[in-house]
VOVOZA-186162 format. One record per residue (C-alpha): residue number from 0; x, y, z; residue in three letters. Coordinates in steps of 0.02 Angstrom, whole numbers, plus 50000, padded with zeros to 5 digits. Layout:
N
 resi  east north    up resn
  NUM     X     Y     Z  ALA
...
//
This chain:
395
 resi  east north    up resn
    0 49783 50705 49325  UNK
    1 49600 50636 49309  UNK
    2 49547 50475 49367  UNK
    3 49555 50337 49223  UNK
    4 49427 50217 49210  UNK
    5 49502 50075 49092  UNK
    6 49306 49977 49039  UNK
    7 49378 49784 48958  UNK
    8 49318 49609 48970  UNK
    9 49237 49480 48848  UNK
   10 49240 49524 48672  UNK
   11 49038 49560 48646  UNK
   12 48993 49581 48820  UNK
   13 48939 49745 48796  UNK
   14 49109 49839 48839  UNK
   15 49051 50003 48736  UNK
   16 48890 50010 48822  UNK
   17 48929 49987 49005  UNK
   18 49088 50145 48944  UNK
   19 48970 50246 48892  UNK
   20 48833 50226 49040  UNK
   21 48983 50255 49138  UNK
   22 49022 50413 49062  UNK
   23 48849 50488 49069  UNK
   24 48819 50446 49243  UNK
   25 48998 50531 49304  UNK
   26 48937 50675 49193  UNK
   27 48775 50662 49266  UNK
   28 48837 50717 49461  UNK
   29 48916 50877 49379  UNK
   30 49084 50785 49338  UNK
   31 49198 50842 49184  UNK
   32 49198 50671 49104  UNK
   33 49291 50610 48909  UNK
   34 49235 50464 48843  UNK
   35 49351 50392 48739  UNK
   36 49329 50271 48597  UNK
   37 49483 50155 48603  UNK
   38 49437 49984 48500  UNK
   39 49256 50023 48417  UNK
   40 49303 49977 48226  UNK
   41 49140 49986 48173  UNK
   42 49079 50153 48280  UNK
   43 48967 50057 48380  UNK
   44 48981 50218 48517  UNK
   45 48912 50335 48363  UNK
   46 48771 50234 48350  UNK
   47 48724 50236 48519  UNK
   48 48753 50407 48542  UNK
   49 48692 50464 48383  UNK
   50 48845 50569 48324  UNK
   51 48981 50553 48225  UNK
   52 49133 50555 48319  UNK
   53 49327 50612 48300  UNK
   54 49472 50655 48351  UNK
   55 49453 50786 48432  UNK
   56 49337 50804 48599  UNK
   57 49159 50845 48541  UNK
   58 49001 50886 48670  UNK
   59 48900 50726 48658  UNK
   60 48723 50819 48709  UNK
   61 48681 50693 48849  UNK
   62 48761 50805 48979  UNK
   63 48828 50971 49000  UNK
   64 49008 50906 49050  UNK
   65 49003 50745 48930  UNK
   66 49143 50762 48788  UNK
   67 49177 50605 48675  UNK
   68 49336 50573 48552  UNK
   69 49386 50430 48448  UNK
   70 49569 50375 48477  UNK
   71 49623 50375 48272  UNK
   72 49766 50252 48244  UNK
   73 49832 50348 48102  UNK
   74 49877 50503 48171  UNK
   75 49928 50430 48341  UNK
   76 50052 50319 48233  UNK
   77 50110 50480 48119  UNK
   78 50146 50585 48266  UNK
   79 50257 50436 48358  UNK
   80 50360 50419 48208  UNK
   81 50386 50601 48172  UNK
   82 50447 50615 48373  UNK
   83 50558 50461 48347  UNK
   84 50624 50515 48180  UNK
   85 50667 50689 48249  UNK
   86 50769 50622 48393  UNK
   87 50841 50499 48269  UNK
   88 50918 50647 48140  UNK
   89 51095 50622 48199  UNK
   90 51085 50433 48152  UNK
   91 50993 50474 47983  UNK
   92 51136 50604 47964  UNK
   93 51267 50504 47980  UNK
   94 51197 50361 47856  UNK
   95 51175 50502 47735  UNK
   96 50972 50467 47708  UNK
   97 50837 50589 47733  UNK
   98 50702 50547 47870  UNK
   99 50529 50499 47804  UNK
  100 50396 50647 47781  UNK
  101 50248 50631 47909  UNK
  102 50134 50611 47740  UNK
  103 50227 50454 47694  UNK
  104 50197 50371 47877  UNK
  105 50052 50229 47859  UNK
  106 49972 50152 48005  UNK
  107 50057 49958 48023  UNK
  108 49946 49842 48128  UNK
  109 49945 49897 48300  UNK
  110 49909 50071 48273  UNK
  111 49752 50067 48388  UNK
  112 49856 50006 48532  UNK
  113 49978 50141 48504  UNK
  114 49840 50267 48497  UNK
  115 49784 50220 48667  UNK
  116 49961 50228 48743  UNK
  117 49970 50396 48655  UNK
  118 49818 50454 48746  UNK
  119 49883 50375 48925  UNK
  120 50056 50450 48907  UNK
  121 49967 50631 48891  UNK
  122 49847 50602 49056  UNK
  123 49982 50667 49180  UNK
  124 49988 50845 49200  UNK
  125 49790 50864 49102  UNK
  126 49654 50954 49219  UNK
  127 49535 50979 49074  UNK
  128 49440 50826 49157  UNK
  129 49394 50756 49327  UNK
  130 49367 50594 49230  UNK
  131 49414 50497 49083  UNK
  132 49329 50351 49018  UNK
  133 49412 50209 48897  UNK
  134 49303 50112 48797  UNK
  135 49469 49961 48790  UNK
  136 49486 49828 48679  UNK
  137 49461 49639 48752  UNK
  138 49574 49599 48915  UNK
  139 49689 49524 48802  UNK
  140 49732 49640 48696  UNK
  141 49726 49783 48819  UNK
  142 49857 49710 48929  UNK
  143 49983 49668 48779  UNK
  144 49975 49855 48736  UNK
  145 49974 49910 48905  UNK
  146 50123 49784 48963  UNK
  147 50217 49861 48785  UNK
  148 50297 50022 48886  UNK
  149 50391 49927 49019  UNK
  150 50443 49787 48892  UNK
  151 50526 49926 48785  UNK
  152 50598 50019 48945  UNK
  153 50691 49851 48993  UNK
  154 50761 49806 48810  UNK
  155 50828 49998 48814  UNK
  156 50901 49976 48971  UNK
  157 50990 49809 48919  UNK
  158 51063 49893 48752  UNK
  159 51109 50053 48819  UNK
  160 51138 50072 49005  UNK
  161 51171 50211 49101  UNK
  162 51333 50162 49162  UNK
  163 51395 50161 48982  UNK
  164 51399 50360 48986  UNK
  165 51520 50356 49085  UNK
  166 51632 50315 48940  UNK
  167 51589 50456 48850  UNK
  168 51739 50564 48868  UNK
  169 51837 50419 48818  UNK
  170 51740 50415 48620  UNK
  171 51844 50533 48556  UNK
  172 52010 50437 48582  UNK
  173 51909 50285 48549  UNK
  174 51827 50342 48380  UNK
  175 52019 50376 48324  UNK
  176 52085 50214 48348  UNK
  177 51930 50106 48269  UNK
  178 51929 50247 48138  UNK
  179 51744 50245 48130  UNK
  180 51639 50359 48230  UNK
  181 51573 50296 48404  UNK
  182 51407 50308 48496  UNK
  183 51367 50490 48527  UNK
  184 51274 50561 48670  UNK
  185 51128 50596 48581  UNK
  186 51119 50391 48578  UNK
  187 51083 50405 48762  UNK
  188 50988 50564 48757  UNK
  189 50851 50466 48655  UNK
  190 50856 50322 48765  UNK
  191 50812 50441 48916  UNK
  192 50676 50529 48814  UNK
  193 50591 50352 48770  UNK
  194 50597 50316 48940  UNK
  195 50522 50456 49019  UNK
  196 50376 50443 48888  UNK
  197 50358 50269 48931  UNK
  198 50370 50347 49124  UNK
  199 50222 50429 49074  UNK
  200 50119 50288 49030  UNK
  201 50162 50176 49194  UNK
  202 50130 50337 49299  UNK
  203 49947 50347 49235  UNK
  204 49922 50160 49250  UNK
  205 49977 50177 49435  UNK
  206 49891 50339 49482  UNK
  207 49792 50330 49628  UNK
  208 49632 50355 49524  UNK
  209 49652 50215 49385  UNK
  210 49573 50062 49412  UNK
  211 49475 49942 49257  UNK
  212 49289 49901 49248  UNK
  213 49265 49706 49178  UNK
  214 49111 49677 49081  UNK
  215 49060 49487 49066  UNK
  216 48917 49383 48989  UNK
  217 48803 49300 49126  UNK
  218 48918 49136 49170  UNK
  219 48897 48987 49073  UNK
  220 48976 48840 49062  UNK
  221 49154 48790 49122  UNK
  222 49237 48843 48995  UNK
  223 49167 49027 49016  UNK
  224 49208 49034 49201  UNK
  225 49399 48960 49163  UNK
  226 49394 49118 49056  UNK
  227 49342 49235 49157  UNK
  228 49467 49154 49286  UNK
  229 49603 49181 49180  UNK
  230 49553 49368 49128  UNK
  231 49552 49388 49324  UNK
  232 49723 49324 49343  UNK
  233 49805 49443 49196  UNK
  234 49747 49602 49268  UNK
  235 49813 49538 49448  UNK
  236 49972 49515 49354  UNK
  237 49985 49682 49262  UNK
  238 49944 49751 49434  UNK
  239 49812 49829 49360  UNK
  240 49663 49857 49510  UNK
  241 49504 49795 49465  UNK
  242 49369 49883 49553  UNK
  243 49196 49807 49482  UNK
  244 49141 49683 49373  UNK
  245 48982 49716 49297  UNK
  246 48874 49554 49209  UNK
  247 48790 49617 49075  UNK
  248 48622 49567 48969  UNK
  249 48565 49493 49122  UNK
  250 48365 49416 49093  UNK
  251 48262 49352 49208  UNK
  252 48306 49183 49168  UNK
  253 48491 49225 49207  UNK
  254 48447 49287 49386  UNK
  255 48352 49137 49407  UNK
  256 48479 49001 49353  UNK
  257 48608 49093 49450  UNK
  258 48528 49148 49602  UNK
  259 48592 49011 49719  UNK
  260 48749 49009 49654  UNK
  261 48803 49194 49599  UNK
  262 48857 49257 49457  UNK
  263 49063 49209 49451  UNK
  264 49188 49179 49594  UNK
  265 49236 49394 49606  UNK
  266 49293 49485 49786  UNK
  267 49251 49624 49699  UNK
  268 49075 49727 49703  UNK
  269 48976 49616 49554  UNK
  270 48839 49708 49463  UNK
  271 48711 49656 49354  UNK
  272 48661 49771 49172  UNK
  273 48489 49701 49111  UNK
  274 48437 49630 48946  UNK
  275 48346 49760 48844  UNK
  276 48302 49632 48732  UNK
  277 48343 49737 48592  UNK
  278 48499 49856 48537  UNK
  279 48531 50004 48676  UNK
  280 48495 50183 48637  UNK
  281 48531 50335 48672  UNK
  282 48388 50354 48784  UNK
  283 48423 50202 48887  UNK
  284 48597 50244 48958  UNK
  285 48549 50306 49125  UNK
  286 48450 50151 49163  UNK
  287 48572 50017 49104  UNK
  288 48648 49988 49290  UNK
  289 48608 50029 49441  UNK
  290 48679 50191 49495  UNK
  291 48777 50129 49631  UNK
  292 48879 50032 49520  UNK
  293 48917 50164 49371  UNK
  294 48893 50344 49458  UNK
  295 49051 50445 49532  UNK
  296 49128 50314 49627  UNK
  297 49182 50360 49834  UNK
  298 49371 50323 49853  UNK
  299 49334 50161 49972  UNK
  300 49326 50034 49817  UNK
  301 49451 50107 49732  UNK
  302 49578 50117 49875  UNK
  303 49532 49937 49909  UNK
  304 49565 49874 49733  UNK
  305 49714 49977 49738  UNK
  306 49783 49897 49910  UNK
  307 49725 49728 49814  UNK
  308 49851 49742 49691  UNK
  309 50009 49808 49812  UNK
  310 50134 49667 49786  UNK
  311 50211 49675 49992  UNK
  312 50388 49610 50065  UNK
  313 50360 49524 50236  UNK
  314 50505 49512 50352  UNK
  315 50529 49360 50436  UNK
  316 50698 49345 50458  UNK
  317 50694 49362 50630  UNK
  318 50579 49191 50658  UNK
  319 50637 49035 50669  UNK
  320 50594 49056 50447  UNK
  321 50727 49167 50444  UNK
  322 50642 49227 50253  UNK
  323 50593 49357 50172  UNK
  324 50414 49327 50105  UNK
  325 50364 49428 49941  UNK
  326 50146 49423 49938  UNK
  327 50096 49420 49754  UNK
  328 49886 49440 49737  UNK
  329 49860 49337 49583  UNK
  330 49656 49293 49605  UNK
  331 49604 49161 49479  UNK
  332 49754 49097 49455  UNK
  333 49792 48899 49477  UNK
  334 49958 48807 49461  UNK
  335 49946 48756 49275  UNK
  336 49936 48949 49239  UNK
  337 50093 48977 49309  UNK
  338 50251 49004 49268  UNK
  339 50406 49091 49374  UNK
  340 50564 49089 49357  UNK
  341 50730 49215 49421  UNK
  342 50868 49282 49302  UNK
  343 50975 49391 49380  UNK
  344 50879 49556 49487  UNK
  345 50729 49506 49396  UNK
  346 50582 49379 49432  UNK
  347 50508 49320 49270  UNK
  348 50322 49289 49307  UNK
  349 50207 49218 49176  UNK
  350 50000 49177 49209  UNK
  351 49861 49127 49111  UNK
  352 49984 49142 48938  UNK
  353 50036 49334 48990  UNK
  354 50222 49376 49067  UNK
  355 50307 49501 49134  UNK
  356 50502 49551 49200  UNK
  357 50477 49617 49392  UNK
  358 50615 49695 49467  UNK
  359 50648 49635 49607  UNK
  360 50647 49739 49782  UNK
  361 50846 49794 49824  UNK
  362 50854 49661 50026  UNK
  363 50781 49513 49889  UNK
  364 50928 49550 49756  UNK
  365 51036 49494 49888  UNK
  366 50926 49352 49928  UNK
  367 50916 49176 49849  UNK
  368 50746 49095 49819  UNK
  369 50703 48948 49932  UNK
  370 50527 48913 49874  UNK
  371 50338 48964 49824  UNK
  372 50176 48927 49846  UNK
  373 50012 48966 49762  UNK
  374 49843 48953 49905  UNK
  375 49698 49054 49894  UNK
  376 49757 49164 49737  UNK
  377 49907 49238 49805  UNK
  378 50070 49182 49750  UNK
  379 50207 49189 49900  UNK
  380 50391 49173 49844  UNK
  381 50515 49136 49998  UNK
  382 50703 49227 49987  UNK
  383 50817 49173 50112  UNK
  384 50991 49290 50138  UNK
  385 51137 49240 50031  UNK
  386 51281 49205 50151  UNK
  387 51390 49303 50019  UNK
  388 51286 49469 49999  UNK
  389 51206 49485 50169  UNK
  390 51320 49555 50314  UNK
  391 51308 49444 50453  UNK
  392 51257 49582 50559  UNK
  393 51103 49613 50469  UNK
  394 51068 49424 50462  UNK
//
């Protein structure tokens, strides 16, 4: 699978730009690289690289191994409903209707973000590149699409569950009493497809070789940095490693206002894109950032963001705690963002207005919760044993 560079931030920060510097850079050191046009409405990327672009990969002319594409929401959204309606033909049978042709499928809002989890979902297994490059919508936006796969995963779960097979031989016997037909395996055969192409998604999120590049304006006032704060806080969430954060359209006035006092609150590498004063070419892509900050990467920053966003169980049940302590990185998060909560095997965690269903780890199911702190953005949630699923032994 290649490495996955996800490039989000502000909306206007310069996103496409710092993507597509990026891209030539990689491509630059020899590197098979596809840039990928995710959220560019207005084909900003053509402009600056002075092609059309579609959907298929096209040579871009800047490098040898540089290949560009344009994630169309139209097609992406086609193909998903002529999947779904193909594994849905027993359903559509029995209703007596006739599945919609792929013609009469129209894009609905959201077609973009289905496009890019299209793309993600067909990373594993792909060795045409070393590298791809996302041009992503605003944090935002990237992480509702990107949170969408294990949202769906846990409603299918809930409404069919894999213990409920187990009644299957039973349906026959069952469909004669009710006199209506029952639930058919193909039911659950769909579920388990869905999932594993959700699977798909989640695996190239947590590949080794994905982490996201934030581009930010040059910090402002409060309200930017609480911003910027809570951006920080949403990709901790997602899990999601963050390995630079690059500040662009910086002047010389910038540098100077902010010299004492840096530019944002980041542990991770910050790096500055100047002003050009003017719109970015073509021509200027090589210069836009130091090379340090958007050539191929070593794997030391990106195994560091990576061990930044491991979520770890510490054992201290046999201190005088006698807890379980379950370390949640959450930097830029404060106590007003946050919101947790336990139902069941699950921890409901919500920051900065995103949330998400965690599973919790099989010893804290059998735990209760007996408190949590937030210092130093990391949220630690203490589990003590519960008398009446813990063997005493083990306690």
């Amino acid at each position: 699978m290649p490495r996955l560079v996800l490039v989000s931030g502000s909306g206007g920060a310069g996103r496409t730009t710092v993507a597509a510097a990026t891209a030539a850079l990689a491509a630059e050191s020899g590197e098979r690289v596809l840039l990928v046009a995710a959220d560019d409405p207005y084909r900003s990327l053509d402009a600056l690289l002075d092609q059309r672009l579609g959907a298929e990969p096209a040579r871009t002319g800047l490098e040898p191994g540089l290949f560009a594409v344009r994630l169309d929401g139209q097609s992406a959204f086609r193909a998903a409903g002529v999947r779904l309606m193909r594994r849905a033909k027993p359903l559509f049978d029995l209703l007596g209707v006739e599945p919609l042709e792929a013609d009469e499928l129209v894009a609905l809002p959201g077609a973009r973000e289905l496009a890019l989890l299209d793309l993600l979902r067909s990373l594993p297994g792909q060795d045409d590149f070393d590298l791809v490059v996302v041009d992503a919508p605003p944090v935002a936006e990237l992480l509702t699409a990107l949170a969408l796969p294990a949202r769906l995963d846990t409603y299918l779960a809930r409404l069919l569950p894999d213990e409920r097979q187990a009644a299957r031989a039973l349906r026959p016997v069952l469909a004669g009493l009710a006199g209506v037909p029952m639930p058919s395996q193909w039911l659950f055969e769909a579920r388990a497809w869905a999932s594993a192409e959700l699977a798909d998604v989640r695996a190239a999120l947590d590949a080794p070789g994905t982490t996201v590049r934030l581009v930010v304006p040059p910090p402002g006032g409060p309200r930017t940095r609480a911003q910027q704060r809570r951006m920080r806080a949403a990709l901790a969430l997602e899990q999601l490693p963050l390995e630079s954060v690059l500040v662009s359209r910086v002047g010389a006035a910038a540098v100077e206002a902010f010299g004492d006092e840096g530019f944002g609150d980041w542990d991770e590498p910050v790096h500055l894109v100047p002003d050009l004063g003017r719109e970015p070419e073509r021509s200027d892509l090589a210069g836009l950032a130091e090379p340090a900050a958007l050539a191929t990467w070593p794997e030391g920053p990106v195994a560091a963001a990576r061990k930044a966003a491991a979520w770890e169980v510490e054992d201290r049940l046999g201190t005088p705690d006698g807890v379980l302590v379950w370390h949640i990185p959450l930097p830029g998060a404060e106590r007003g963002d946050l919101d947790l909560l336990r139902r069941g095997d699950d921890l409901l965690l919500g920051v900065a207005g995103h949330r998400r269903t965690v599973p919790l780890p099989s010893a804290l199911r059998r735990c209760t919760v007996a408190g949590a702190a937030l210092r130093d953005g990391e949220l630690t949630v203490r589990f003590a044993p519960d008398p009446s699923l813990w063997p005493a032994p083990l306690r």
